[in-house]
C-alpha positions, 0 to 999 in steps of 0.5 A: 744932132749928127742923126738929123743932120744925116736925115736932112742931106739924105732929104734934102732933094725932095725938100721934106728933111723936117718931116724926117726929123719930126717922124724920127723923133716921134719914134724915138718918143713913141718908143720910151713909151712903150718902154714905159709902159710895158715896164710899169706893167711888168712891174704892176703885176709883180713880175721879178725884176731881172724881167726888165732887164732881160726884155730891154737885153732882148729889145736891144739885140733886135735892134741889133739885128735889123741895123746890121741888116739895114747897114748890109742891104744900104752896101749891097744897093750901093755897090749895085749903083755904083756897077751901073 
């Protein structure tokens, strides 16, 4: 995966790239959980379908968000590193 090939060179100085990718991939384990659950609860307790959709639309977006936040902050750092 391109993602944990990032993780290890971004680790690679500190030697600990394997735990970066096993507490990433548990995130991403523990998240399709959530999903899970939350869903199977939405739907346990009769909610409508459309519910489902529009959670995981509003998840995404947040998601969204803090990447485009996180991407911004990374380019500020870097340009601050780079005048120095």
């Amino acid at each position: 995966m391109p993602q944990n090939q990032q993780l290890l060179a971004v680790r690679a100085r500190q030697g600990d790239g394997s735990l970066a990718i096993a507490l990433n991939e548990s995130a991403l384990y523990l998240g399709s959980a959530i999903g899970a659950a939350t869903g199977g609860m939405l739907l346990l307790l009769d909610w409508p379908m459309w519910l489902l959709a529009a959670g995981a639309a509003l998840v995404a977006t947040a998601a969204l968000l803090l990447q485009c936040c996180g991407v911004k902050r990374l380019a500020a750092c870097r340009k601050m590193e780079a005048s120095v």
